[in-house]
PDB file of N, CA, C and O in Angstrom:
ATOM      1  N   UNK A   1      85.812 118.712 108.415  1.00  0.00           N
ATOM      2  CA  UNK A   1      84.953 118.537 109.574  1.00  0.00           C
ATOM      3  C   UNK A   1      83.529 118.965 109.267  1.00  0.00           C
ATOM      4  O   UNK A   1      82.734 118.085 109.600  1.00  0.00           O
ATOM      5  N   UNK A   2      82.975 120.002 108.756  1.00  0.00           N
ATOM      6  CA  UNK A   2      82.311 120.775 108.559  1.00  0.00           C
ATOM      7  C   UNK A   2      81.143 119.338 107.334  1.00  0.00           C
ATOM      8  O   UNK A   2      80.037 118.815 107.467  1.00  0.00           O
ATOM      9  N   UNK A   3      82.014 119.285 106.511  1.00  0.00           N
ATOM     10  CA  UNK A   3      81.016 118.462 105.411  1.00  0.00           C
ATOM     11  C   UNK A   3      81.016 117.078 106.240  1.00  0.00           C
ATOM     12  O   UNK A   3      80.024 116.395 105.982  1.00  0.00           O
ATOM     13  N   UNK A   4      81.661 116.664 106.921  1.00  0.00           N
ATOM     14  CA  UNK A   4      81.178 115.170 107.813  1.00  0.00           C
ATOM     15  C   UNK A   4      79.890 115.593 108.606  1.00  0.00           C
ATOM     16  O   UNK A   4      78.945 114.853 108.876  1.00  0.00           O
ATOM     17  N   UNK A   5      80.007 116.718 108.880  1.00  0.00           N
ATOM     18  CA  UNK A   5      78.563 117.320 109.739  1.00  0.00           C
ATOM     19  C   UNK A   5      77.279 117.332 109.028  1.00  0.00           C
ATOM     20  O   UNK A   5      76.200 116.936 109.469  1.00  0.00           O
ATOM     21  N   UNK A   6      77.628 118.040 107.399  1.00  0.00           N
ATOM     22  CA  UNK A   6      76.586 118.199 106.700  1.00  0.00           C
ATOM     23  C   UNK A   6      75.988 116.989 106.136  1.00  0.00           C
ATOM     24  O   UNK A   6      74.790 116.805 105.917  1.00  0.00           O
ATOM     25  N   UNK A   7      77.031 116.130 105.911  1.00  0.00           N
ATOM     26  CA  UNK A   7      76.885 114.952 105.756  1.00  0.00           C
ATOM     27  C   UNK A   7      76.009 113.895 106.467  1.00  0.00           C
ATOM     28  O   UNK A   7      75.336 113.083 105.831  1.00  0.00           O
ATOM     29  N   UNK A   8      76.053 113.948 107.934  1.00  0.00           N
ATOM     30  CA  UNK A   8      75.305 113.011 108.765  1.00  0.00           C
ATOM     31  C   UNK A   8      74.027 114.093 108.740  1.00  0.00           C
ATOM     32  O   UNK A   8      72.975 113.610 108.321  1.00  0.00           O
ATOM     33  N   UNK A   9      73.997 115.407 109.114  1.00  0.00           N
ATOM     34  CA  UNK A   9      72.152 115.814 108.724  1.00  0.00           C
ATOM     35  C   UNK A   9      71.505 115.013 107.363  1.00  0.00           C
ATOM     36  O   UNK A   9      70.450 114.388 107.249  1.00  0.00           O
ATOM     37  N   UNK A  10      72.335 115.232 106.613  1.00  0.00           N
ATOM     38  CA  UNK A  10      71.467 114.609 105.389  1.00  0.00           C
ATOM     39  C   UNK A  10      71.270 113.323 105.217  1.00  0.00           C
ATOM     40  O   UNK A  10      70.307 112.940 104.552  1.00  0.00           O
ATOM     41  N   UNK A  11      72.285 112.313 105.876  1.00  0.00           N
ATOM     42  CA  UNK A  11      71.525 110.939 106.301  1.00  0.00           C
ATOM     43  C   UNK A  11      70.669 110.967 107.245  1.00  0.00           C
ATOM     44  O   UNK A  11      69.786 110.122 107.099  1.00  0.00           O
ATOM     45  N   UNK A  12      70.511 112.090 108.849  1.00  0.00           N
ATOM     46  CA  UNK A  12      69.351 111.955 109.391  1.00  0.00           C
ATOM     47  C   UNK A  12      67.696 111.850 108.432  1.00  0.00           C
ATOM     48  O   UNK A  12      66.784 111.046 108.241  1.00  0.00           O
ATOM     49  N   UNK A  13      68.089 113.193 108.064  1.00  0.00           N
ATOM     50  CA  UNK A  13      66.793 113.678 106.899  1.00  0.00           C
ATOM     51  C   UNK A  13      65.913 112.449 106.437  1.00  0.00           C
ATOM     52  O   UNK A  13      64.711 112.249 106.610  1.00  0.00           O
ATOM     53  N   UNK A  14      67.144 111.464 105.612  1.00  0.00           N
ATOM     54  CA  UNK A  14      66.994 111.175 104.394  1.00  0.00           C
ATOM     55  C   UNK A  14      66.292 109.812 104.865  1.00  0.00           C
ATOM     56  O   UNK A  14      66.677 109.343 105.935  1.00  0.00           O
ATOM     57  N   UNK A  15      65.547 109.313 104.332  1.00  0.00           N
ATOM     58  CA  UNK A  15      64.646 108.116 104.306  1.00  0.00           C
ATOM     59  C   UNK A  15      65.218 106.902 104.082  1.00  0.00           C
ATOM     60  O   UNK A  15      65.896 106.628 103.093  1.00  0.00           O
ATOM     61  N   UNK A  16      64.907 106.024 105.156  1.00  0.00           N
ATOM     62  CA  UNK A  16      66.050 104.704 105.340  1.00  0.00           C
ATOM     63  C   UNK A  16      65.322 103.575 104.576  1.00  0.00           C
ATOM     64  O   UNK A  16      64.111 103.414 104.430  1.00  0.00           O
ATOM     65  N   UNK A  17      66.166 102.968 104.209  1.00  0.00           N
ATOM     66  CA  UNK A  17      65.901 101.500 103.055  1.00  0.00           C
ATOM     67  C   UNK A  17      64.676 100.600 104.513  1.00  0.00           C
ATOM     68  O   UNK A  17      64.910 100.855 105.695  1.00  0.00           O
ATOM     69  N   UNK A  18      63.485  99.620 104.123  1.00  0.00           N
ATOM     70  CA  UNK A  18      62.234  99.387 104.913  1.00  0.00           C
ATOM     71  C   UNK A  18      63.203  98.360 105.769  1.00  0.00           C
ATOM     72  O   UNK A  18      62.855  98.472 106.945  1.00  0.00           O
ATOM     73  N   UNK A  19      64.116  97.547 105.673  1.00  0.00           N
ATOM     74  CA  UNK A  19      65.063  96.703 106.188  1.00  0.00           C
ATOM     75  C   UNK A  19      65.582  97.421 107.620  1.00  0.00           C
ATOM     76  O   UNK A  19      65.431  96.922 108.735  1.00  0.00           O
ATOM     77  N   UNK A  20      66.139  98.527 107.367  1.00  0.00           N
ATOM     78  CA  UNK A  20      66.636  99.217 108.510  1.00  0.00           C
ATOM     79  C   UNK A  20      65.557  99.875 109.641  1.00  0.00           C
ATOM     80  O   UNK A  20      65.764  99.969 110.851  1.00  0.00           O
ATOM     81  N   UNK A  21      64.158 100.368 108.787  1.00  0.00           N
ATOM     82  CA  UNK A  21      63.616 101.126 109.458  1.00  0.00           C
ATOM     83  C   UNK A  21      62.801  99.956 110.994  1.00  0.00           C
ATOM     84  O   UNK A  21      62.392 100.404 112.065  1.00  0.00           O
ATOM     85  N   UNK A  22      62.804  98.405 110.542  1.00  0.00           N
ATOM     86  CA  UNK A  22      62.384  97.578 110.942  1.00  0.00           C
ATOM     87  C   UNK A  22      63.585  97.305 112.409  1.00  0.00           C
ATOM     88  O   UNK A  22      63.321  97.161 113.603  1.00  0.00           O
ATOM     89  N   UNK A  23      65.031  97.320 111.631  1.00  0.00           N
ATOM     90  CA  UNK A  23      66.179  97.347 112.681  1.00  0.00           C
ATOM     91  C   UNK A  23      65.982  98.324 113.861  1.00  0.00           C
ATOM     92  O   UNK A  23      66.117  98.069 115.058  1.00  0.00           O
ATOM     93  N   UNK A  24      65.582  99.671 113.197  1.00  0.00           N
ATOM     94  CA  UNK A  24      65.430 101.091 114.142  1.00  0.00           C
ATOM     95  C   UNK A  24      64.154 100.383 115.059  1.00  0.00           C
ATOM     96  O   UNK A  24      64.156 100.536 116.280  1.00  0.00           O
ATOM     97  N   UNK A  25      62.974  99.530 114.323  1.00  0.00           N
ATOM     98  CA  UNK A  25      61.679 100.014 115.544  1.00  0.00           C
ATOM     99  C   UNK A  25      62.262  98.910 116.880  1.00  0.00           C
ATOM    100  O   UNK A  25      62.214  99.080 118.099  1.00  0.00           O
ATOM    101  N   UNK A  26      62.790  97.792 116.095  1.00  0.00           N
ATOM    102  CA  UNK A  26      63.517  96.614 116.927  1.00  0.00           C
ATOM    103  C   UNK A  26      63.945  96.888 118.165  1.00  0.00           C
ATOM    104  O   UNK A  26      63.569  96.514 119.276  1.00  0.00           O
ATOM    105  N   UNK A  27      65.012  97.787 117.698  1.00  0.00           N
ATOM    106  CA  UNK A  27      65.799  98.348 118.812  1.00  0.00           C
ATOM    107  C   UNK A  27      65.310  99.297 119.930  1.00  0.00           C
ATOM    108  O   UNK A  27      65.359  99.122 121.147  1.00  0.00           O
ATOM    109  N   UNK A  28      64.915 100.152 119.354  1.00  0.00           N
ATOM    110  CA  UNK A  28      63.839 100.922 119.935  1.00  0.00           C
ATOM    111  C   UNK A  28      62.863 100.257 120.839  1.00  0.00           C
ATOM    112  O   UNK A  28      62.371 100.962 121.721  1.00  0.00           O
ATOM    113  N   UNK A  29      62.515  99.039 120.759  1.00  0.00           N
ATOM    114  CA  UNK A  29      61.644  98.583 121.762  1.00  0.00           C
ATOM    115  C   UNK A  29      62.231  97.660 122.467  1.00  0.00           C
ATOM    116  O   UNK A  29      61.518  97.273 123.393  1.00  0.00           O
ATOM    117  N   UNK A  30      63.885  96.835 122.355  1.00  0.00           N
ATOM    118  CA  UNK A  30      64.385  96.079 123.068  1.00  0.00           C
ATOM    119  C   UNK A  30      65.181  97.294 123.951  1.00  0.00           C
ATOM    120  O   UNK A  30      64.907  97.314 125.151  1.00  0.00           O
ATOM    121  N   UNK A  31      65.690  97.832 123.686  1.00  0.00           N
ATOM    122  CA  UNK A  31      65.922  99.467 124.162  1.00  0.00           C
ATOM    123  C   UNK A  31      64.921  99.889 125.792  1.00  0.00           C
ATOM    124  O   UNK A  31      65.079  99.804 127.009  1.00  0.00           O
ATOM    125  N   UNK A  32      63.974 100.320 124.892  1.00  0.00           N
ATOM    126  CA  UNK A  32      62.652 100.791 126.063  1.00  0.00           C
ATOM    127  C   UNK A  32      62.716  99.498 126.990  1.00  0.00           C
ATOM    128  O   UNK A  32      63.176  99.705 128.113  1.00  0.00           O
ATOM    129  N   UNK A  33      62.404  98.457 126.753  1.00  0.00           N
ATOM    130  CA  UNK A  33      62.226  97.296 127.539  1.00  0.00           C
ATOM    131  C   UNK A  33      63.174  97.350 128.446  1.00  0.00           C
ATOM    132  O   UNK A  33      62.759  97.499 129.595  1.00  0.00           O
ATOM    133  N   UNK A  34      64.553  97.263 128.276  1.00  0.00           N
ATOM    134  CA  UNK A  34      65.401  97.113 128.708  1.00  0.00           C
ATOM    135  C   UNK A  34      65.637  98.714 129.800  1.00  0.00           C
ATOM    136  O   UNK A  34      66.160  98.769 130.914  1.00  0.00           O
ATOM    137  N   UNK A  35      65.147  99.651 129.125  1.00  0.00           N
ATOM    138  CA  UNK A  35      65.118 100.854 130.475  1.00  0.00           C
ATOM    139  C   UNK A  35      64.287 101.158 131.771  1.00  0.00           C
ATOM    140  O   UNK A  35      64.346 101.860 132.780  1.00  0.00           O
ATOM    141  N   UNK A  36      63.192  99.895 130.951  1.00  0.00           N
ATOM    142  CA  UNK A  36      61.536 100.027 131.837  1.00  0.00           C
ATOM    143  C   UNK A  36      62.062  98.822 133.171  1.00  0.00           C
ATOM    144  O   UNK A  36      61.295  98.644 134.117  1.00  0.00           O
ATOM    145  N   UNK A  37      63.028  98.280 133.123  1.00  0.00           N
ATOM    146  CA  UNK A  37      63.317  97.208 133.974  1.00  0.00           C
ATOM    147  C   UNK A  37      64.423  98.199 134.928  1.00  0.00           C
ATOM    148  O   UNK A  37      64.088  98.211 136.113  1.00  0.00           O
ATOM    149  N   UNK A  38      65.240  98.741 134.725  1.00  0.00           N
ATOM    150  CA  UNK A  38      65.778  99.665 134.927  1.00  0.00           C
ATOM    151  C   UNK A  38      65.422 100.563 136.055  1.00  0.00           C
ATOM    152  O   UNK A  38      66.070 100.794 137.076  1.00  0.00           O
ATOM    153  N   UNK A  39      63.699 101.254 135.493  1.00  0.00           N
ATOM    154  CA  UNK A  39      63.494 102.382 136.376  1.00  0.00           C
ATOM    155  C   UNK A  39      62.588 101.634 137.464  1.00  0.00           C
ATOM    156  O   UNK A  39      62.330 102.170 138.542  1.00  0.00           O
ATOM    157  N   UNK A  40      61.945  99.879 136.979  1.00  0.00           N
ATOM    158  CA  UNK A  40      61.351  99.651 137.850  1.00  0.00           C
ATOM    159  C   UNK A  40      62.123  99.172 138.811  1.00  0.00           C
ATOM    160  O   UNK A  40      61.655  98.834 139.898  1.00  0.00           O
ATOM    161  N   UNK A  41      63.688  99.071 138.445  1.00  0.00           N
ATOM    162  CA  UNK A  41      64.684  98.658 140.224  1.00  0.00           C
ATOM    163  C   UNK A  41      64.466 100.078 140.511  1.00  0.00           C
ATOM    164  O   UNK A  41      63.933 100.395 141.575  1.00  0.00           O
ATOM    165  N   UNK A  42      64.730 100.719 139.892  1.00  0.00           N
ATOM    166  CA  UNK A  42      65.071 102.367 140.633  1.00  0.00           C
ATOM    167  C   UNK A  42      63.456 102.429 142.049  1.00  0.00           C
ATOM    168  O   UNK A  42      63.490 102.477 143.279  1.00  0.00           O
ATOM    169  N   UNK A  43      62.436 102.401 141.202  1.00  0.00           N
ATOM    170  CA  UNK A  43      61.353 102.375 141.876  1.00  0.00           C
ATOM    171  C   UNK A  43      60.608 101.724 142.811  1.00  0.00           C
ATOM    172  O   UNK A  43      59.679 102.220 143.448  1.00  0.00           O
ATOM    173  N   UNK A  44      61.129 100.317 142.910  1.00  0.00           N
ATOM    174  CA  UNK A  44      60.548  99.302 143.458  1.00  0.00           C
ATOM    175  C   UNK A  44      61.439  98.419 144.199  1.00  0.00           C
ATOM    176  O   UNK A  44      61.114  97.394 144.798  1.00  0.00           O
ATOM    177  N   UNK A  45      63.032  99.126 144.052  1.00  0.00           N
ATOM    178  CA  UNK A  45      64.101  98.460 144.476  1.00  0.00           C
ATOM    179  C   UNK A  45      64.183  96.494 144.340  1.00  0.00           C
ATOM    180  O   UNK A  45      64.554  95.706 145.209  1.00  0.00           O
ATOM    181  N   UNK A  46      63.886  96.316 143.495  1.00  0.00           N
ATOM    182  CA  UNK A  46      63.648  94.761 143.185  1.00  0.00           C
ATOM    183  C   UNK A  46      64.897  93.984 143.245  1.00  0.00           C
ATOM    184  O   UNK A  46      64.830  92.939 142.598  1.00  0.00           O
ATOM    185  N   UNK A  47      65.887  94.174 143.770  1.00  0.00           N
ATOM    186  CA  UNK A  47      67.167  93.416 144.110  1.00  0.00           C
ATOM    187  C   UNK A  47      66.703  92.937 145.520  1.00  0.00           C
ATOM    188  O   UNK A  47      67.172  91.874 145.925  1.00  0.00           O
ATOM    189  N   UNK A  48      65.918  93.550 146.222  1.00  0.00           N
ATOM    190  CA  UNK A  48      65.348  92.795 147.621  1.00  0.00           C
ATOM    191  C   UNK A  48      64.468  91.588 147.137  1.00  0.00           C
ATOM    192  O   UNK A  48      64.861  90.555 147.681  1.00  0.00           O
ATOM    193  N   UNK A  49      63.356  91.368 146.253  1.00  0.00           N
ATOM    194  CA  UNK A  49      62.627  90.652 145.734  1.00  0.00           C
ATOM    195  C   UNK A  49      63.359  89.563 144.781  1.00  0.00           C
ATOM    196  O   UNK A  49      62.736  88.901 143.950  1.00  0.00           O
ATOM    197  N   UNK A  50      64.936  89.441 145.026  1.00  0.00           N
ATOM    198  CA  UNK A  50      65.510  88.652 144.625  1.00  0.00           C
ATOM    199  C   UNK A  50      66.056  88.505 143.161  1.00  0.00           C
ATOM    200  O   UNK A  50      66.412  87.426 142.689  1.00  0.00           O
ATOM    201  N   UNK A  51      66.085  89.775 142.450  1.00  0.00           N
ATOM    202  CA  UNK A  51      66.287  89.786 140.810  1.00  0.00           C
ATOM    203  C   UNK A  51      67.859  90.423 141.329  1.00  0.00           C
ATOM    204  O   UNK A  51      68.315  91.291 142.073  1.00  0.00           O
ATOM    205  N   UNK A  52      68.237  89.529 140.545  1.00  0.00           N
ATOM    206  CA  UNK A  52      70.123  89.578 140.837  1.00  0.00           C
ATOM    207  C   UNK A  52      70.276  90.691 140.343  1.00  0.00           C
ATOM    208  O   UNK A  52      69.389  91.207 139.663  1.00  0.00           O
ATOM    209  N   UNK A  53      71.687  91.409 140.641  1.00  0.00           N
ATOM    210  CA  UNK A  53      72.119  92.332 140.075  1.00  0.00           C
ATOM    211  C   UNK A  53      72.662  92.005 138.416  1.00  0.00           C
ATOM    212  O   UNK A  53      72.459  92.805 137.502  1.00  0.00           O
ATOM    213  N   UNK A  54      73.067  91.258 138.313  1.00  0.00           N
ATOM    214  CA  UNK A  54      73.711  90.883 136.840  1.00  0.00           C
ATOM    215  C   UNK A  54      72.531  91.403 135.826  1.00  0.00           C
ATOM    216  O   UNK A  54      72.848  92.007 134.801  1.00  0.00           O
ATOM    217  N   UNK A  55      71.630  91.234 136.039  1.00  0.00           N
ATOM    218  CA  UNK A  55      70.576  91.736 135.032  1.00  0.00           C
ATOM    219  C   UNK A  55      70.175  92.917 134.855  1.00  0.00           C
ATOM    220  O   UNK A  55      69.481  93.068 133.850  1.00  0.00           O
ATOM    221  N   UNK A  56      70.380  93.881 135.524  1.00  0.00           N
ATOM    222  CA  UNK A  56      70.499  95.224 135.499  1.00  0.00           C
ATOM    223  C   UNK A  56      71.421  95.627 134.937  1.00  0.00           C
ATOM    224  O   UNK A  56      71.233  96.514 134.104  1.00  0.00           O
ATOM    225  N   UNK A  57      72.843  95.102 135.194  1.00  0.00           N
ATOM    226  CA  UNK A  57      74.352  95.026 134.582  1.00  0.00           C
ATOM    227  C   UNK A  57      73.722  95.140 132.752  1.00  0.00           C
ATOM    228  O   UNK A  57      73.606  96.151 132.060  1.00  0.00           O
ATOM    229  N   UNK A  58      73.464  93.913 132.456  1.00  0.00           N
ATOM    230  CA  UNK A  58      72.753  93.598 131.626  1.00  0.00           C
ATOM    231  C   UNK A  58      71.995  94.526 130.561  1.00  0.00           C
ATOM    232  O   UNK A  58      72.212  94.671 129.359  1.00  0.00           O
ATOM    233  N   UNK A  59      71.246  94.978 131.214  1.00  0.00           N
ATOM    234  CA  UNK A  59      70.445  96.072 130.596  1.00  0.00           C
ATOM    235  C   UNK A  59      70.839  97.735 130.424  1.00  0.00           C
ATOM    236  O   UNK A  59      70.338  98.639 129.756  1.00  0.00           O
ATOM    237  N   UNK A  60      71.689  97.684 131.122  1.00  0.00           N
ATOM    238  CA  UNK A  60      72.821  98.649 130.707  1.00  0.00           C
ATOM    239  C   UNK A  60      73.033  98.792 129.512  1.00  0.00           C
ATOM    240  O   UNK A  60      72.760  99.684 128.709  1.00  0.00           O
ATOM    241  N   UNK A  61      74.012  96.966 129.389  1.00  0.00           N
ATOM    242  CA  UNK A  61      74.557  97.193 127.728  1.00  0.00           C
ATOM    243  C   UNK A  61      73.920  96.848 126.942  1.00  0.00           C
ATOM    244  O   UNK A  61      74.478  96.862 125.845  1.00  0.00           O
ATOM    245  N   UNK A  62      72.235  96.272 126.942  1.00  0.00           N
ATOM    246  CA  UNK A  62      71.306  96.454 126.090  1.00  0.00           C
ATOM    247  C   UNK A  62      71.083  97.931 125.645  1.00  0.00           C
ATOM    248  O   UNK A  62      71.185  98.378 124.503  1.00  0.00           O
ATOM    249  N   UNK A  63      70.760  98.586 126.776  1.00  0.00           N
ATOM    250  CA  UNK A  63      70.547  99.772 126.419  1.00  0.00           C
ATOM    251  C   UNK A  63      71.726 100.677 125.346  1.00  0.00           C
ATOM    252  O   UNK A  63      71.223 101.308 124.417  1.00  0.00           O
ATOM    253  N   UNK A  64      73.068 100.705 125.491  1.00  0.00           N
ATOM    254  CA  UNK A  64      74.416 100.577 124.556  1.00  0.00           C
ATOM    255  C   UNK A  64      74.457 100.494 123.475  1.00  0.00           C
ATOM    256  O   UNK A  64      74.954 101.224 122.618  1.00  0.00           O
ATOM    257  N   UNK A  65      73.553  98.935 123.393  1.00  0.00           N
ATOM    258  CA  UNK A  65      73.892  98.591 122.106  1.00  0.00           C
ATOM    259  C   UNK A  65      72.376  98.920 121.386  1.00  0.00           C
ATOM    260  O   UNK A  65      72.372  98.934 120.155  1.00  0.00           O
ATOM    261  N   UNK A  66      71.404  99.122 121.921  1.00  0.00           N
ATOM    262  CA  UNK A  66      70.715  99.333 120.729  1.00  0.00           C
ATOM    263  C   UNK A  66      70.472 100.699 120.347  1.00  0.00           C
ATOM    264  O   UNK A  66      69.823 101.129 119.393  1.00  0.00           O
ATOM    265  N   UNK A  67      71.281 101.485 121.507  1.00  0.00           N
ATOM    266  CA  UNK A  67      71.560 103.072 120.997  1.00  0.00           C
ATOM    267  C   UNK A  67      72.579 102.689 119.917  1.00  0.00           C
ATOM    268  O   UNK A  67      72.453 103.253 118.830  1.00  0.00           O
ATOM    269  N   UNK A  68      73.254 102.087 120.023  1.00  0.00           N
ATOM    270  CA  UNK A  68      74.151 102.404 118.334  1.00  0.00           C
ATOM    271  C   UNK A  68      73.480 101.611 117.131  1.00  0.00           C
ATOM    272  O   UNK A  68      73.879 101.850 115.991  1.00  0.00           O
ATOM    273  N   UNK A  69      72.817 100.993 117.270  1.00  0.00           N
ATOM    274  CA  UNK A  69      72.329 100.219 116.439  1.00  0.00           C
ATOM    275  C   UNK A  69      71.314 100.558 115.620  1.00  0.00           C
ATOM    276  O   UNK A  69      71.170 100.232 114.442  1.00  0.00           O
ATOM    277  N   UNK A  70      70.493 101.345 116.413  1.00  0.00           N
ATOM    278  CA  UNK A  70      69.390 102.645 116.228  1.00  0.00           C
ATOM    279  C   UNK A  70      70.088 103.657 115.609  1.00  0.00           C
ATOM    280  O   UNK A  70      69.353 104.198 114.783  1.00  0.00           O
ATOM    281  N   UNK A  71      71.127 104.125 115.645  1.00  0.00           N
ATOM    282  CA  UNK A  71      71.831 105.311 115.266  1.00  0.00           C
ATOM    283  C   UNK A  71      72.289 104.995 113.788  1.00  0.00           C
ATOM    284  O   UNK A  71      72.114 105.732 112.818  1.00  0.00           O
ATOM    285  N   UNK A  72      73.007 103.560 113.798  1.00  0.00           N
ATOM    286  CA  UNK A  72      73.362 103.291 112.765  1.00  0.00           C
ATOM    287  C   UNK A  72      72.643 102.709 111.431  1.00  0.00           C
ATOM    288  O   UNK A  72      73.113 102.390 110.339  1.00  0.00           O
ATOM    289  N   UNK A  73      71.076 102.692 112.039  1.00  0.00           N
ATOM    290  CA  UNK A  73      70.084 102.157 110.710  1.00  0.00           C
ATOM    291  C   UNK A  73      69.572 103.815 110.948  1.00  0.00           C
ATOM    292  O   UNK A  73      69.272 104.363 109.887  1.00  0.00           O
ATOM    293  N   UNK A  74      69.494 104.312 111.659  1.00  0.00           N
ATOM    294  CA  UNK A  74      69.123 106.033 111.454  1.00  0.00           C
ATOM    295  C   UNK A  74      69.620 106.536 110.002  1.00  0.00           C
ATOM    296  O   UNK A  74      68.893 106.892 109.075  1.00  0.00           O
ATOM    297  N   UNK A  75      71.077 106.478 110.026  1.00  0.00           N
ATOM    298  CA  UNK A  75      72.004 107.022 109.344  1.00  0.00           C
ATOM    299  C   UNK A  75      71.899 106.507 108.042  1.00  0.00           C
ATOM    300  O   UNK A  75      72.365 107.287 107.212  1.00  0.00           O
ATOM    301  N   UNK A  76      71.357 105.253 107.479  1.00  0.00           N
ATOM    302  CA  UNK A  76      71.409 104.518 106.269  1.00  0.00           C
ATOM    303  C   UNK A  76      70.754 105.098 105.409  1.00  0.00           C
ATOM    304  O   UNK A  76      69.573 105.293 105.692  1.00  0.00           O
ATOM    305  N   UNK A  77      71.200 105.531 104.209  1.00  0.00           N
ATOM    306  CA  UNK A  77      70.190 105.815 103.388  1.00  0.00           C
ATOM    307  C   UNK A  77      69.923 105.213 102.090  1.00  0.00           C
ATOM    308  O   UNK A  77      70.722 104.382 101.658  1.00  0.00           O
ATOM    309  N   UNK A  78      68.685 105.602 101.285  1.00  0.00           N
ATOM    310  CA  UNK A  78      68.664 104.532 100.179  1.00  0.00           C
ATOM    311  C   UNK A  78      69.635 105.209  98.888  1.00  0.00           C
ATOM    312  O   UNK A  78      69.807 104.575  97.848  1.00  0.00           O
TER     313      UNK A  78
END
């Protein structure tokens, strides 16, 4: 258990191949996008203004998936 631990710090650390780091900014901004729609229902309640619920649904599992996706070009190392 202990060296699977030490193990993933040292892929955090460690400097990702330029392929992945491109995957990480990707995500990272389909990510944000996808939360900024999010807080603007929270804020502006925009399901009255006619933006279906399915798309919020939606951005949920955007948000999901590019947390692992982000995590998993995090972790890559050269």
């Amino acid at each position: 258990m202990i060296n699977w631990i030490q193990e993933l710090k040292e892929r955090w650390k460690a400097e990702s191949p330029e392929f992945w780091q491109k995957v990480l900014k990707l995500a990272t901004i389909i990510g944000s996008s996808a939360v900024a729609v999010l807080m603007a229902d929270k804020a502006f309640n925009l399901q009255e203004y006619g933006v279906s619920e399915i798309v919020f649904k939606i951005c949920g599992y955007i948000i999901t998936f590019c947390a692992a996706v982000g995590l998993s070009a995090k972790i890559t190392k050269k």
